[in-house]
N, C-alpha and C positions, 0 to 999 in steps of 0.2 A: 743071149741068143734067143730065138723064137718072134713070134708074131708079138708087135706092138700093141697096144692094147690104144680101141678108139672108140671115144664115147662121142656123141655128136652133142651141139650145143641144145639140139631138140630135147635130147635127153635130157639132161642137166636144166633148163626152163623146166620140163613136166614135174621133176624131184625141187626144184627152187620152191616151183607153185603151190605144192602137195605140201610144204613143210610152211610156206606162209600162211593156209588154211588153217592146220590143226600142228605149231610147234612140237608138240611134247611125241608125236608120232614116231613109233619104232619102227627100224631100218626093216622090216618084216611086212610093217604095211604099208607102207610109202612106197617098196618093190610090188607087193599085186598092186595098189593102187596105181601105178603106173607101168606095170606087165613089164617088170624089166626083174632080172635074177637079184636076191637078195646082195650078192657079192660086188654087182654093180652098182645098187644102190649107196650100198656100206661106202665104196669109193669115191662116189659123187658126193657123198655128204662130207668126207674125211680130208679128201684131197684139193677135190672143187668148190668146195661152200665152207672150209675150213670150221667145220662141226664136229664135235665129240660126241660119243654116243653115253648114257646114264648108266647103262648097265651093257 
């Protein structure tokens, strides 16, 4: 139950673009780098870009 959760593909392009720039980038700066919350980023990279994070 509860609200679906919706990232738009805007989203998901700004964190694709952010991580082709500088790979090795932490889910911490990739979020201020494109002003989205650190938990949203964590998902776009995990779920949507099928990426694991180092630490």
């Amino acid at each position: 139950s509860g609200r679906p959760s919706s990232i738009s593909e805007e989203t998901i392009d700004k964190v694709s673009d952010a991580l082709k720039d500088k790979p090795q980038s932490s889910v911490r700066s990739v979020a201020t780098d494109c002003s989205i919350p650190p938990t949203t980023a964590h998902r776009i990279m995990t779920e949507y870009l099928a990426l694991k994070s180092y630490k």
